[in-house]
C-alpha positions in Angstrom: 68.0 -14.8 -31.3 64.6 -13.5 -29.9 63.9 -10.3 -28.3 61.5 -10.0 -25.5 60.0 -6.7 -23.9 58.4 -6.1 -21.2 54.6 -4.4 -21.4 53.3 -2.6 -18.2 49.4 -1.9 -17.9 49.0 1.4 -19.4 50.8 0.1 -22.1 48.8 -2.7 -23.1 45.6 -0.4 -22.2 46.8 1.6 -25.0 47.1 -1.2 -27.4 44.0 -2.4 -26.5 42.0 0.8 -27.0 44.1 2.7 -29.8 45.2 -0.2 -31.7 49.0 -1.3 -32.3 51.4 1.6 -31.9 53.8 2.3 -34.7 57.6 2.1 -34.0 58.0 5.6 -33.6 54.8 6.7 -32.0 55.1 7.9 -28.2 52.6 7.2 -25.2 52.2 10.8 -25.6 51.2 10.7 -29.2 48.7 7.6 -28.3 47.1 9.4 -25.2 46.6 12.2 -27.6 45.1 10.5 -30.0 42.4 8.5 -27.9 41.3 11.9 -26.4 41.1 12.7 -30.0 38.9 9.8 -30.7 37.4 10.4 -27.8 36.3 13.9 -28.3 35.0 13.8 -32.0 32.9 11.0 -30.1 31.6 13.4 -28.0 31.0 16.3 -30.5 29.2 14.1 -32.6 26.3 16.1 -34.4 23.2 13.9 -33.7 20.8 16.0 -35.4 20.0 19.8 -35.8 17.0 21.5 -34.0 16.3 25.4 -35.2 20.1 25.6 -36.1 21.3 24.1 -32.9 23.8 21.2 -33.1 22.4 18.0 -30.9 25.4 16.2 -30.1 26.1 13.2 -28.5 27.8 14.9 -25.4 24.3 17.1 -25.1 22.6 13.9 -24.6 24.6 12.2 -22.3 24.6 15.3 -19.9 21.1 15.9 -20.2 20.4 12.4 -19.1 22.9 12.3 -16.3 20.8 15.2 -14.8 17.7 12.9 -15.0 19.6 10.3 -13.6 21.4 11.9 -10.8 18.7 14.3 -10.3 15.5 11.7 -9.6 17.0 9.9 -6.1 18.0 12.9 -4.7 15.1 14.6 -5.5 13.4 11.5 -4.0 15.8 11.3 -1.0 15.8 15.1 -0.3 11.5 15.1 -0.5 11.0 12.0 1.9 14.1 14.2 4.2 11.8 17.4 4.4 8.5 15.0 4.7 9.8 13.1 7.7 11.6 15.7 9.5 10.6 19.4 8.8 7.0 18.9 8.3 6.7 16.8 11.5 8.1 18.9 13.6 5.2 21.7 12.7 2.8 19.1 13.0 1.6 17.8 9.8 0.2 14.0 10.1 2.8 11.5 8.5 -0.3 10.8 5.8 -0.1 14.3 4.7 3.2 14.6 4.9 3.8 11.6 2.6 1.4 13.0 0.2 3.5 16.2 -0.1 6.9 14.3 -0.8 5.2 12.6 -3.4 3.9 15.6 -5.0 7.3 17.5 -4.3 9.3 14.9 -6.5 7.0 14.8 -9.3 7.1 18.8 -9.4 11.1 18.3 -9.1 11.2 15.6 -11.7 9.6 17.8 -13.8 12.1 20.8 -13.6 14.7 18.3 -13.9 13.4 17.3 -17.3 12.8 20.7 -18.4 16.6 21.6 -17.1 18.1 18.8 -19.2 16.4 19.8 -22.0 17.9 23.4 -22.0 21.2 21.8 -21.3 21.0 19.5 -24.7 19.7 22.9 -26.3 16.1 21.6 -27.3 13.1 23.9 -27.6 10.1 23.0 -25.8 8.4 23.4 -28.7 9.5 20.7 -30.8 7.5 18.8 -28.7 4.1 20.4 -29.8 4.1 18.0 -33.4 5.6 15.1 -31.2 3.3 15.5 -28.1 0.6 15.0 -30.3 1.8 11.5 -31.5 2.5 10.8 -27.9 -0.9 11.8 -26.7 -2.4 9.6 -29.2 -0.3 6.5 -28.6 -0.7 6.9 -24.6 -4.3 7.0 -25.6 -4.0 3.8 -27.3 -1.3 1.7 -25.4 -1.1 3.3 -22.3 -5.0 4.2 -20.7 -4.5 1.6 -17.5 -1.1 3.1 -16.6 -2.5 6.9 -17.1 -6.1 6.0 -15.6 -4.2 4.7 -12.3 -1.4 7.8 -12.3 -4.2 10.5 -12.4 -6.2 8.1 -9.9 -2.6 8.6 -7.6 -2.9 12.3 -7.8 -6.6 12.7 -7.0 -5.7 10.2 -4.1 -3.0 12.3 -3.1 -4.5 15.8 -3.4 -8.0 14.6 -2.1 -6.6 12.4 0.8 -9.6 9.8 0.6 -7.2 7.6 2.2 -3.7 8.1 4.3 -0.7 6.1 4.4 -1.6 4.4 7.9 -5.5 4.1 7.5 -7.3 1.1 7.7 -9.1 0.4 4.8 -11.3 -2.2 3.0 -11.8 -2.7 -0.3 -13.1 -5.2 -2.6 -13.0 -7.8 0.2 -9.5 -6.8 1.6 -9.1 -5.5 4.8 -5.5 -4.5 5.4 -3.5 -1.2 6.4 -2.6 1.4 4.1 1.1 1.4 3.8 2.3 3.4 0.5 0.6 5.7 -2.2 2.6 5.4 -5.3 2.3 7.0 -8.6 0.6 4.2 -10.0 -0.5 1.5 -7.2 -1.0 1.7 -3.6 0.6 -1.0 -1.4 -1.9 -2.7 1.4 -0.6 -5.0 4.4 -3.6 -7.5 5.5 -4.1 -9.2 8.5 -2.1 -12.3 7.2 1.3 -10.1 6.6 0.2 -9.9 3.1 1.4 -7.3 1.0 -1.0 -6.2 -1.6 -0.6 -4.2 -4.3 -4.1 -2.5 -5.6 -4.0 0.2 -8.5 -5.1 3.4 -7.5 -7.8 3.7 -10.1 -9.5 0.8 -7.7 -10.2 3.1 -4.8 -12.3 6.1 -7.2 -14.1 3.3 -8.9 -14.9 0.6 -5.9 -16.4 1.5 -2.6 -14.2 1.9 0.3 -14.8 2.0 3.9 -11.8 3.9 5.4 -11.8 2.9 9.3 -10.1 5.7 10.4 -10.6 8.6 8.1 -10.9 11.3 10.4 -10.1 9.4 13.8 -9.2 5.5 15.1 -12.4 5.3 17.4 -14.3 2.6 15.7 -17.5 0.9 16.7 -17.8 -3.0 17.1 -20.7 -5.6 18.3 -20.4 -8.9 20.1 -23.0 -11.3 19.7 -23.7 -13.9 21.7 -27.0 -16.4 21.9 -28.1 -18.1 25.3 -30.5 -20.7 25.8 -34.4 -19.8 26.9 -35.2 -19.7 30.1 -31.3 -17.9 31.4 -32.1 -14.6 33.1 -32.2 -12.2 30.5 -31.2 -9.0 32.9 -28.5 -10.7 34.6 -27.1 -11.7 31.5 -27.3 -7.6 30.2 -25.1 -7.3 33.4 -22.6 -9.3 32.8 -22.2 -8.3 29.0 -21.5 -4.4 30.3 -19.6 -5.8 32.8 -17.3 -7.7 30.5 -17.2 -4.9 27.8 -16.4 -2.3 30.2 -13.5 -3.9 31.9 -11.3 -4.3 28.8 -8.6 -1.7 28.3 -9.2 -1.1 24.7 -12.9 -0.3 25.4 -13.3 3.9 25.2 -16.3 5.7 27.0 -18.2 7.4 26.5 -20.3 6.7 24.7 -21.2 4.1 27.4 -21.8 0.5 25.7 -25.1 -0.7 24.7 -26.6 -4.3 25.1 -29.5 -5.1 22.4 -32.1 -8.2 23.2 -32.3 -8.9 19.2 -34.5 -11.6 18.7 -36.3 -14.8 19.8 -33.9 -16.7 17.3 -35.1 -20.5 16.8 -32.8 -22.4 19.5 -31.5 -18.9 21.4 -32.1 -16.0 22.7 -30.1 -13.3 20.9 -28.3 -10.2 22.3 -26.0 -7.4 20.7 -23.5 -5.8 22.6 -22.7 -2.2 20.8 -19.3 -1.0 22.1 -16.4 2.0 21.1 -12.4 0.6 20.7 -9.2 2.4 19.3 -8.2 0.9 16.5 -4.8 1.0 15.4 -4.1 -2.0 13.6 -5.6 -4.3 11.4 -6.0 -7.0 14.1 -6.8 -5.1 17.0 -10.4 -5.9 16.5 -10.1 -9.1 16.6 -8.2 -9.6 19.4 -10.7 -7.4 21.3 -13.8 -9.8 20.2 -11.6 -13.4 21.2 -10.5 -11.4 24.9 -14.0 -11.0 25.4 -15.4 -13.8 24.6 -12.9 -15.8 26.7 -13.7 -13.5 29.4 -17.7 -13.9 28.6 -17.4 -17.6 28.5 -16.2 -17.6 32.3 -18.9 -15.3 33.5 -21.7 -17.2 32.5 -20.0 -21.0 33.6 -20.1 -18.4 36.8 -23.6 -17.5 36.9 -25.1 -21.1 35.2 -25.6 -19.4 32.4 -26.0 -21.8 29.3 -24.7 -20.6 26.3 -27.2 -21.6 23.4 -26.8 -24.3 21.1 -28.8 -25.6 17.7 -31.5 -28.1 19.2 -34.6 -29.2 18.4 -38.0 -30.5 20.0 -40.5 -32.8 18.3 -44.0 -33.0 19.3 -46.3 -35.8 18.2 -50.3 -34.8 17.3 -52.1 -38.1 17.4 -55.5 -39.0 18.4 -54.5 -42.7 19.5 -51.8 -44.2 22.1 -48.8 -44.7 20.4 -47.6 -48.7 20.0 -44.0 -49.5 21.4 -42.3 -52.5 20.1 -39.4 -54.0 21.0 -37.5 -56.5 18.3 -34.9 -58.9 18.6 -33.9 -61.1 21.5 -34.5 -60.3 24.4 -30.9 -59.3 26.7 -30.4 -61.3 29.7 
């Protein structure tokens, strides 16, 4: 005859994590002795620091406040950044750069809290920071070359989140200032990723540093013998209609040179600038704009040609070969 019982869940959870119960040991007795486990777990001396018992449940506490701590100190920084220091009129560059600095200052007394939770001194660091000096000198010079660049960048505020920058050959808009990289959008909707250290070692031409007014030329060559005043009207006259063009200062047209197969001009002009492809849209609506102005006036706009002369003391002889074409 066989005998079959019936387990519920908790039952076989005990089983599972407290082994085989014997005949006459109680759910009680099991639930009992798992916390039992459980807690000697949990007191379990790690190590001791100046008579101070590290224990296992130290740790794990002092590394939940890390955990925990970091995204809300992150969350509650960008909070303050977006909303309170707006509101009393600090530019979202600035304001960026202060959340940044806020969470590493938090992170920091985060650290420092879990360590007095786990009940280590600070100075059992002094033999061990010495190690880790060394070895981040070592291993780790790129990472702390472009994490000291970030501060500098941050407290200095050679660039902004929201600046237009170039660097190295990239052109692009400044979009995030970490702790180690910066993030740069081109033109293209490429994302870039540039380590900080780049922008105190490279030069960098920061568009709009202190304002978005940025100067521009347009050049343009026409053929000799076009009327060089009319066409210095009708370059002010183009420039000045467009919407993006600011004045004063009023623009200025340049008659550059006496180039080999045109007659150059440079037209000097102030736009706001406010993303990476405003410039560029400003030059193409011009020269559309230009190119219908001068088919207006007859005004030829230059192309590569060239003129040969013959020197020779004698008539030159033509000769025709083949068959002649009825």
């Amino acid at each position: 005859m066989i005998i079959m019982h019936a387990f519920t869940l908790p039952d076989l959870a005990l089983v599972f994590f407290a082994g085989p119960a014997r005949p006459t040991e109680t759910v009680g007795e099991v639930l009992r002795g798992l916390l039992h486990e459980i807690g000697a777990i949990w007191s379990y001396q790690l190590t001791a620091i100046d008579g101070r018992a590290l224990t296992v449940g130290k740790v794990v506490i002092a590394l939940l406040v890390v955990a925990v701590g970091a995204p809300i100190a992150r969350s509650v920084m960008r909070r303050v950044a977006r909303r309170v220091l707006a509101r009393v009129g600090i530019q979202p560059g600035a304001a960026e750069a202060f959340a940044t600095l806020g969470f590493y200052v938090v992170l920091a007394c985060l650290v420092v809290f879990a360590l007095w939770v786990a009940e280590i001194p600070l100075t059992v660091f002094t033999l061990a920071g010495g190690a880790l000096a060394i070895g981040i000198g070592f291993g780790s010079q790129n990472i702390l070359n472009n994490f000291i660049s970030g501060l500098i960048l941050l407290a200095e505020r050679p660039i902004k989140v929201g600046d237009l920058i170039e660097v190295n050959g990239t052109f692009g808009q400044v979009e995030s200032i970490g702790a180690r990289s910066t993030a740069i959008k081109t033109f293209d909707n490429f994302h870039i990723i540039v380590p900080n250290s780049t922008f105190l070692e490279s030069n960098v031409v920061n568009w709009t540093h202190t304002d978005n007014l940025v100067r521009i030329s347009l050049v343009v060559g026409v053929a000799y013998g076009s009327p060089v005043r009319k066409v210095e009207e009708i370059l002010l006259e183009v420039v000045r209609e467009h919407e993006k063009t600011v004045m004063p200062p009023d623009p200025v047209v340049l008659f550059s040179d006496f180039a080999d197969s045109a007659l150059i001009f440079r037209t000097l002009f102030w736009i706001t600038m406010n993303r990476p492809m405003d410039q560029r849209r400003v030059l193409s609506d011009l020269r559309f704009r230009l190119d219908e102005r001068f088919r207006e006036e007859a005004i030829v706009i230059a192309f590569p040609q060239r003129d040969i002369h013959l020197d020779s003391t004698h008539p030159l002889r033509v000769q025709v070969i083949g068959e002649p074409v009825d």
